[in-house]
C-alpha positions in Angstrom: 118.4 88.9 127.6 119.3 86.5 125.5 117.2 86.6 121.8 119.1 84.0 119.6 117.9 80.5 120.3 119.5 77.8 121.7 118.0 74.8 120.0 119.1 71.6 119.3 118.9 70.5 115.8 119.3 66.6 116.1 119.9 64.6 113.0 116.8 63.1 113.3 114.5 66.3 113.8 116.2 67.6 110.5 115.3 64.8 108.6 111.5 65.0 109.6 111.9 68.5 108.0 113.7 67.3 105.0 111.4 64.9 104.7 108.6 67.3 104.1 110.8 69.8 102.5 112.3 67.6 100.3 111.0 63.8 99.7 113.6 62.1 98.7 116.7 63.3 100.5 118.3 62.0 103.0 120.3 64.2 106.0 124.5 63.6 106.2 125.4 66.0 108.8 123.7 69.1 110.5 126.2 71.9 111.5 125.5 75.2 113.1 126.6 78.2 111.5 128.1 81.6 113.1 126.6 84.7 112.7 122.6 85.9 112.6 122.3 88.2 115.7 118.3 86.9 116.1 117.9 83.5 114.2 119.8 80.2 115.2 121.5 79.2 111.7 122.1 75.5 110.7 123.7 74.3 107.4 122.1 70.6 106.9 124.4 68.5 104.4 122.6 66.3 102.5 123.4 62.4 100.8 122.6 63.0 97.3 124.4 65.5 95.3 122.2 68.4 96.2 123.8 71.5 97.5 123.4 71.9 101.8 120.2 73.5 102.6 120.2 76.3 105.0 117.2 76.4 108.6 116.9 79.3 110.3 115.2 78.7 113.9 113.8 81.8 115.1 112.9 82.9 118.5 109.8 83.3 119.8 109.8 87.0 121.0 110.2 87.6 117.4 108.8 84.7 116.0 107.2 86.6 113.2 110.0 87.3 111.9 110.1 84.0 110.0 106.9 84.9 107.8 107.9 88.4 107.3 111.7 87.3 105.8 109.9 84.4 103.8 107.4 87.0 101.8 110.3 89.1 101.4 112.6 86.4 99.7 109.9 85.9 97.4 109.3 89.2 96.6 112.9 89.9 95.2 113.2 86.7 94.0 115.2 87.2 90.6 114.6 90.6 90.7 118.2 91.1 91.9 121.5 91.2 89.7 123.0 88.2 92.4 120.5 85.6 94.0 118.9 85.5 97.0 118.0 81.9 98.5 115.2 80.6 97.4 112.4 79.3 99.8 111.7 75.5 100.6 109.8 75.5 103.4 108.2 78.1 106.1 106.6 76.3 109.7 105.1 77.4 112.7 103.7 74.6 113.5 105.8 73.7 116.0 105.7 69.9 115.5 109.6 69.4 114.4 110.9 72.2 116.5 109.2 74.6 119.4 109.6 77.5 116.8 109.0 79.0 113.7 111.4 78.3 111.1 112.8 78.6 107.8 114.2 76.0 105.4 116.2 78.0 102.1 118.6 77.3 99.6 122.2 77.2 100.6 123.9 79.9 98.1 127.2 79.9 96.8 130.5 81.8 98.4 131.5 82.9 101.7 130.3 86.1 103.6 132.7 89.1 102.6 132.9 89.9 105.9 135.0 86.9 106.8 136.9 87.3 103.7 138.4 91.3 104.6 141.8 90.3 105.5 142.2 88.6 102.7 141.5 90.7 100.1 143.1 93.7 98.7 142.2 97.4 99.1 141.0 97.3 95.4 139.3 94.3 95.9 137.9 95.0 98.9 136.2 98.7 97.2 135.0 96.7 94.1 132.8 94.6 96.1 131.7 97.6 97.7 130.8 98.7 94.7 128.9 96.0 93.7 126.9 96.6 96.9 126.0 99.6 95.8 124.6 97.8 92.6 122.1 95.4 94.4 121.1 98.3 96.7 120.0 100.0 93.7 118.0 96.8 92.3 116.3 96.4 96.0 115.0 100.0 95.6 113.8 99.4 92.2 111.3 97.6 93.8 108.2 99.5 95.0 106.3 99.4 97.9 102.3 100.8 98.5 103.8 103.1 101.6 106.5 104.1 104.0 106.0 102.1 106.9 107.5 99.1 109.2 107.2 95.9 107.8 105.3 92.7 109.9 104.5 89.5 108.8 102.0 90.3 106.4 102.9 93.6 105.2 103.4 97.0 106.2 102.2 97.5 109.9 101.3 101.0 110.5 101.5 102.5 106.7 102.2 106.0 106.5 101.4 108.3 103.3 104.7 110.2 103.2 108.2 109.9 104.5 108.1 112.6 106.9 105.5 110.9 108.7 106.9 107.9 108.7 111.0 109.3 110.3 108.8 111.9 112.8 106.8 108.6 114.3 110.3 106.8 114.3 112.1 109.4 116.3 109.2 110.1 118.6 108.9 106.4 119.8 112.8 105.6 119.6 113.2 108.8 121.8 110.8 108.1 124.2 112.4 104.5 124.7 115.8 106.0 124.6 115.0 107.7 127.8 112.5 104.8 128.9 115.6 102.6 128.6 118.3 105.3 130.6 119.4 107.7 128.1 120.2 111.2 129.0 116.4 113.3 128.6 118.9 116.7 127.7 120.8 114.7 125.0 117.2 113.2 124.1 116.0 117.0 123.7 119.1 118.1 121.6 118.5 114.9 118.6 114.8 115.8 118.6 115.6 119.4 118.0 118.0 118.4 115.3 115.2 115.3 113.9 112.9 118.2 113.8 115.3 121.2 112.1 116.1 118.9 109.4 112.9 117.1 108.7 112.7 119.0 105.4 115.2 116.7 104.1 113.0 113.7 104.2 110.2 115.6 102.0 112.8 114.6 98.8 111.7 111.7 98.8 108.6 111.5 97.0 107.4 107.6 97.4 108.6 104.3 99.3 110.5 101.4 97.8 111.7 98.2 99.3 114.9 98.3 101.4 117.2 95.9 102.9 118.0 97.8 105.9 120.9 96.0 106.9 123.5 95.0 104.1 126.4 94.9 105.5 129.7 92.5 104.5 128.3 89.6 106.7 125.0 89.9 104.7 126.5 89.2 101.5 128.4 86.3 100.2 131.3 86.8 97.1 133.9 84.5 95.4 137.6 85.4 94.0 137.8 84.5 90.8 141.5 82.8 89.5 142.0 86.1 88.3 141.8 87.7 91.1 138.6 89.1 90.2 135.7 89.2 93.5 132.2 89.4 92.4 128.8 89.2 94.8 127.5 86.0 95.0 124.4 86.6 97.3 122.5 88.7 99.3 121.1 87.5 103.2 118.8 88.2 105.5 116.3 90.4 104.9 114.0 89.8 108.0 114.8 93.7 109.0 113.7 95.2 105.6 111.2 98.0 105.5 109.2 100.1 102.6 111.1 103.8 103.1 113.8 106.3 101.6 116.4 104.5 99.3 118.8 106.6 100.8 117.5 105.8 104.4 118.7 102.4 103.1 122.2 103.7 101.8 122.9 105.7 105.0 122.2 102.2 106.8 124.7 100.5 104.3 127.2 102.6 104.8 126.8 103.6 108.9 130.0 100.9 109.7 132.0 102.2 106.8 134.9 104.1 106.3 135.4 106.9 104.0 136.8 104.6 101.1 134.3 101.9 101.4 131.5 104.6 101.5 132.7 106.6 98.6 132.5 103.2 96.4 129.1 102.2 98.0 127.9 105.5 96.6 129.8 105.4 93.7 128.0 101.5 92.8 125.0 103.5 93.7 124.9 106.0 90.8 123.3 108.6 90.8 120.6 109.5 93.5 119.1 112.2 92.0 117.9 114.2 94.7 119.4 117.5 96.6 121.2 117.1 99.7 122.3 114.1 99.9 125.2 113.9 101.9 123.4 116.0 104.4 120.3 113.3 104.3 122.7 110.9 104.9 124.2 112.1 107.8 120.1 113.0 109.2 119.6 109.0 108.5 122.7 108.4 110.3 121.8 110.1 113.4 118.4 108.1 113.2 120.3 104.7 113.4 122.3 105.4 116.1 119.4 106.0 117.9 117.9 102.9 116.7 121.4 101.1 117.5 121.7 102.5 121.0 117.5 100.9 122.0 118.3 98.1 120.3 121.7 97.0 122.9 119.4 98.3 125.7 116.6 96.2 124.8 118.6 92.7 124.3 121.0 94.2 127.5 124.4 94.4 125.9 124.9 97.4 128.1 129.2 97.1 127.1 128.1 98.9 123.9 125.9 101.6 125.1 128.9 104.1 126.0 129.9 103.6 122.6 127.4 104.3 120.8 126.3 107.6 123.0 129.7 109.2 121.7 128.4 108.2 117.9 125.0 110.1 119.1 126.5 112.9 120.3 128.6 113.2 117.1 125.5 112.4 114.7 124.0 115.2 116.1 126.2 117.7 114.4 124.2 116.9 111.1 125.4 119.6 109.2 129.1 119.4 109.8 131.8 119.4 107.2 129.8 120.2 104.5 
């Protein structure tokens, strides 16, 4: 199943769009771009001295998607201590392309995930750090509920976080064996879900969360000194209104122990009880999430994978 599309972006077709977008501006070269696991990226240069634009080109199982990231750049817009890009255009008409897309602002520096093997251990923690820091702005932020977010808001709104995670695990469960999982290993995570629910009753009201920064959703630069600072935060087509430390636990579900100690530590304080043991409940949760999501789009290499990070995830309550 293939969910990225394959689309041809001709020079032509891109300037129709920049017309519209942009009177004025004329198209030098389009490129495509690696990385996105459900939108087709494209840099388009421009003449002029204008920065490159960025389109995103989104499938149409999930065609939504386009309005839901759109509203959700606008609602952090300069709310965050690095930018975000900045809107220019949102269609699903489907007269310049067969789907939706979205034209945005190209931002400065390159993802930090391309830059790891370049960087030092130090500098590789401070920017770490630093994600910590725009977590912390995203969840200042408030949202009306817990709940999924669609195209025009929340989808199913739910009036506390428990509500919210027991509905999660009940339908990611029943597509985890749907899709082929184990039922007895199903059994044993919704014991656990249910043995620690508790922990999800600290947190008292939703706020907005990114849901998946990770290195290749955030851009930095080096400084002559050495110095790396965040230059931008991506994608937020997957964020949802929930637990800020549902959000951390996502941030830091790839990391190792160093990176995670200075995610947390760019974090600050939490203040709530618990919380590496909520961490570890959220973790659990997105393995599970993880392991329906390579079902669903057929990448069954990872599945084996990613039933040993189950089975480990559900020991919730080790090494404390």
């Amino acid at each position: 199943m293939t969910i990225k599309p394959d689309v041809q972006v001709t020079g032509p077709v891109a300037q129709t769009i920049i017309d519209e977008a942009l009177p004025g501006e004329f198209v030098r070269s389009v490129s495509k771009l690696h990385g996105g696991a459900i939108a087709a990226i494209y840099e388009i240069a421009l003449t002029s001295n204008r920065a490159p634009v960025i389109l995103k080109v989104y499938p149409q199982l999930l065609h939504w998607k386009m309005r839901k990231e759109a509203n959700m750049l606008a609602l952090v817009q300069d709310r965050l201590r690095v930018p975000t890009p900045r809107v220019l255009a949102v269609d699903d008409t489907k007269r310049h392309l067969k789907l939706n897309y979205l034209l945005v602002t190209k931002l400065e520096g390159t993802l930090l995930g391309s830059m790891e093997k370049t960087l030092g251990a130090e500098q590789y923690l401070t920017a770490y750090r630093q994600i910590g820091g725009v977590l912390r702005d995203i969840h200042g932020i408030p949202m009306p509920a817990f709940g999924s977010i669609g195209a025009d808001g929340i989808m199913t709104p739910h009036v506390s976080n428990r509500a919210y995670l027991t509905t999660q695990f009940e339908r990611k469960l029943e597509e985890y064996t749907r899709r082929g999982g184990d039922g007895s290993h199903a059994r044993s995570i919704a014991a656990i879900a249910s043995s620690y629910a508790h922990l999800l009753d600290h947190c008292m009201a939703a706020v907005l969360c990114h849901n998946d920064l990770h290195a290749s959703n955030v851009l930095a630069e080096v400084a002559a000194d050495g110095t790396v600072e965040l230059s931008g935060v991506l994608d937020l087509e997957n964020a949802q209104a929930a637990d800020p430390l549902m959000d951390l636990a996502k941030a830091a579900y790839y990391l190792g122990p160093s990176e995670r100690r200075a995610l947390i530590q760019g974090y600050g304080d939490t203040g709530r009880p618990q919380v590496g043991l909520t961490l570890r409940y959220y973790h659990l949760y997105f393995a599970l999430v993880l392991w329906c999501w390579m079902a669903e789009i057929g990448d069954t290499a990872a599945l084996p994978g990613l039933t040993r990070d189950l089975q480990r995830a559900t020991h919730v309550d080790s090494d404390l």
